[in-house]
C-alpha positions as CSV (number, residue, x, y, z in Angstrom):
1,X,-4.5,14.7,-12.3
2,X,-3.7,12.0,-15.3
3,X,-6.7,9.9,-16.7
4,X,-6.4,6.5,-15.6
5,X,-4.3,4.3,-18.4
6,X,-1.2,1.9,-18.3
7,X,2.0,2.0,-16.2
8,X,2.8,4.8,-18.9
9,X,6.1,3.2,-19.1
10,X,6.9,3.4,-15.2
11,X,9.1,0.7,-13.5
12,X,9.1,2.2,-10.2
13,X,5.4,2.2,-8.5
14,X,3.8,2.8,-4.7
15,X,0.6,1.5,-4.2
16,X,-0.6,3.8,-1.9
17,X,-4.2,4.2,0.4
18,X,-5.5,4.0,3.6
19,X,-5.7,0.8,5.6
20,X,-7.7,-1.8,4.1
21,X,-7.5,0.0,0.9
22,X,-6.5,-3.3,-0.7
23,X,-2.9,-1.7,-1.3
24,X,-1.0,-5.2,-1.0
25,X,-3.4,-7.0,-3.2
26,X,-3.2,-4.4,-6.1
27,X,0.5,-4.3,-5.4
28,X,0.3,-7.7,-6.8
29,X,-1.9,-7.7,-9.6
30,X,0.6,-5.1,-10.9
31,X,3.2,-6.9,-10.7
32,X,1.5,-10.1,-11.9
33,X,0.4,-8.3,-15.1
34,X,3.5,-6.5,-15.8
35,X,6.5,-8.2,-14.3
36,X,7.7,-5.7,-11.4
37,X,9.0,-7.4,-8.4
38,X,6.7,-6.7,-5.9
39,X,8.2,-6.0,-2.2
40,X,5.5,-6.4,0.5
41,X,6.4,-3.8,2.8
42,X,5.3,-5.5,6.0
43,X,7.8,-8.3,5.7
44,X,10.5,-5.5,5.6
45,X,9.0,-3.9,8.4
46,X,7.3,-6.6,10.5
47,X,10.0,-9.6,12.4
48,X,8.4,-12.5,14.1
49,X,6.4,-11.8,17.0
50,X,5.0,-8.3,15.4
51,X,8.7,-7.2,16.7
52,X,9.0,-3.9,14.5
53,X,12.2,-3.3,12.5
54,X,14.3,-0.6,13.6
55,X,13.6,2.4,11.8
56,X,17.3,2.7,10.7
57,X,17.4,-0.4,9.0
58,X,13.7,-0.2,7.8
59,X,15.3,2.9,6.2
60,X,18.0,0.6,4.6
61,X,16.4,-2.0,3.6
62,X,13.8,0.5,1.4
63,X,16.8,2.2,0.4
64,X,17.9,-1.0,-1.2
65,X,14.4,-1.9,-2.6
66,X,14.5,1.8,-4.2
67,X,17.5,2.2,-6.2
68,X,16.9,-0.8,-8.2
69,X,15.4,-0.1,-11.6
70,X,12.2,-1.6,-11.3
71,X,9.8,-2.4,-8.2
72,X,6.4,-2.6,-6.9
73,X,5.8,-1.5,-3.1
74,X,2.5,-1.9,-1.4
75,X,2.8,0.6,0.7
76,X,5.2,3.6,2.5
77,X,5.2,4.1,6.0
78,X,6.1,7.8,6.9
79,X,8.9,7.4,8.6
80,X,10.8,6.8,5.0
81,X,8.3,7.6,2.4
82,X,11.2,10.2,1.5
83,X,13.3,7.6,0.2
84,X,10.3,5.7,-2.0
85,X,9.7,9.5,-3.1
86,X,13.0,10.4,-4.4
87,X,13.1,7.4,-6.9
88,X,9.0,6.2,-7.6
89,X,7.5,7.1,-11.3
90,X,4.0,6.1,-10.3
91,X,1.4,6.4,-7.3
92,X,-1.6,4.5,-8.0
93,X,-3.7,5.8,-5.4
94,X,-6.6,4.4,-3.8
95,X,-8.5,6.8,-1.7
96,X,-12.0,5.0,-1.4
97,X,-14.6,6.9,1.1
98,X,-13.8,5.6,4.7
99,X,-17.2,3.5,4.9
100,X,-15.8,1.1,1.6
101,X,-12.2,0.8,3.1
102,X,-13.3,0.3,6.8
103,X,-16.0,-2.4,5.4
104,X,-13.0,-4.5,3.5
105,X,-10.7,-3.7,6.7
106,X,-13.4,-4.9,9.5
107,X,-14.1,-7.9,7.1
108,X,-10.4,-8.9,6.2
109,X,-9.1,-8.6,10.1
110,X,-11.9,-11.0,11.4
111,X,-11.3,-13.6,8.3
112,X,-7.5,-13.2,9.6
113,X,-8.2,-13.7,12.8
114,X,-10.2,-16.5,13.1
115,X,-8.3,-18.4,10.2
116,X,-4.9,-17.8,11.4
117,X,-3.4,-17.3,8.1
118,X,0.1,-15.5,8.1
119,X,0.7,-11.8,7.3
120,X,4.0,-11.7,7.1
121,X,7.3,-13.6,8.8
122,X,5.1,-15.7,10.4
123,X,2.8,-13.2,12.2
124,X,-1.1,-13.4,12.4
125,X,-3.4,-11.4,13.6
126,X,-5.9,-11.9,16.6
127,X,-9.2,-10.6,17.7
128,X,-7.0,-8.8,20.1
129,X,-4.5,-7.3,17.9
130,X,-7.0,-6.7,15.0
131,X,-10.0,-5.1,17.1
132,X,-9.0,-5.0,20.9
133,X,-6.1,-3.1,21.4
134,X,-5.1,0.2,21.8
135,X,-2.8,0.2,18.4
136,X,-5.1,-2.3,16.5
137,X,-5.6,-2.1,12.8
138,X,-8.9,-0.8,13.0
139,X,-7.6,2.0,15.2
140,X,-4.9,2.7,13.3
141,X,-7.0,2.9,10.1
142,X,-9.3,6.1,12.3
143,X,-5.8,7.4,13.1
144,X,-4.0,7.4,9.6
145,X,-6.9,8.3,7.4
146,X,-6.9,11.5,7.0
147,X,-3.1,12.4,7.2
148,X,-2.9,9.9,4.0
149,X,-5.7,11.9,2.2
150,X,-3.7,14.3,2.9
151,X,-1.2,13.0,1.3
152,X,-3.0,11.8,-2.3
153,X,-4.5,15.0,-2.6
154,X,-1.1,16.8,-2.1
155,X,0.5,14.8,-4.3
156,X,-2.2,14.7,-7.4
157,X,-2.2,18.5,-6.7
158,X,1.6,18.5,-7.7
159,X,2.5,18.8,-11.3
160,X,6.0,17.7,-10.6
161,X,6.6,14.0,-10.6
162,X,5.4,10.9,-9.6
163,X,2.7,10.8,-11.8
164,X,-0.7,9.8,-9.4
165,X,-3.5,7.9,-11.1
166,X,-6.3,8.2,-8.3
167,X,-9.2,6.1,-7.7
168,X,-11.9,7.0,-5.3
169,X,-14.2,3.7,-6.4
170,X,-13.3,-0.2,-6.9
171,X,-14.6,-0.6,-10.1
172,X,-12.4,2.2,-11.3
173,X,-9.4,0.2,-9.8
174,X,-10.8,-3.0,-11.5
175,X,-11.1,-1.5,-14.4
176,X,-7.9,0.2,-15.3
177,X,-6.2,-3.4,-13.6
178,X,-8.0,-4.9,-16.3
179,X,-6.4,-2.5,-19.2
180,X,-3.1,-3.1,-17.6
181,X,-3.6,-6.6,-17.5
182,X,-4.4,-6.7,-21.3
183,X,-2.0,-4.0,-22.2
């Protein structure tokens, strides 16, 4: 795995992590500090009313994100990380220890929910949705964590590109945003 420095001359980059890994706010620190369009991948995904996106044209519109020549993504839902693999140069990676990312998540969905401030196109998210139901955030962070583990450790096992720059604590993330930021 690659010591933690700059984009290393990347354009193409996937935040990556498990739920309430603080992918989407990364996501836009990078781009903030180096110019990258970011693309939050819940407004591709998500219409209003939490109706999900066909997968087909989830699948385009990623496509479309992907072949241009420079872009941030905040994330890469399995059902097309394939097409954000074929064309990304960078994975920052934040695989925190469950306790730190399900602290942040737990934290974040209750300020969401009793604030009402918008996720994407308009949605929000409840005490239901964030805690109550059966697919609820928190739930889905239990069911997704370990397949995406999976994942970063496959993937900073792999000499062959994308590069992965891995953090496992915050302050490592703070502290290389902070290099980028005064690179």
């Amino acid at each position: 795995m690659e010591q933690p420095k700059g984009l290393g001359g990347a354009q193409r980059v996937l935040v990556y992590g498990v739920t309430g890994s603080g992918k989407t706010t990364l996501a836009q620190e990078i781009s903030a500090a180096t110019g990258l369009t970011y693309h939050a991948i819940d407004n591709l995904t998500w219409e209003p009313g939490w109706v999900e996106v066909p997968l087909a044209e989830q699948r385009r519109r990623v496509a479309s994100i992907c072949t241009q020549p420079a872009w941030v993504l905040d994330a890469a839902y399995g059902s097309w990380l394939d097409v954000v693999l074929e064309r990304v140069e960078l994975v920052v990676a934040l695989d925190y220890p469950r306790w730190f990312s399900l602290q942040r998540l737990v934290r974040r969905s209750l300020a969401r929910s009793l604030d009402k401030r918008p996720i994407c196109n308009g949605n929000f998210e409840t005490l239901r949705s964030g805690f109550l139901q059966r697919d609820s955030i928190i739930q889905w962070h239990f069911t997704s964590f370990r397949r995406k583990r999976s994942r970063v450790d496959a993937w900073a096992a792999d000499p062959d590109p994308p590069r992965v720059l891995r953090f496992r604590r915050a302050h490592e993330t703070a502290a290389w945003l902070e290099f980028l930021q005064a690179s």
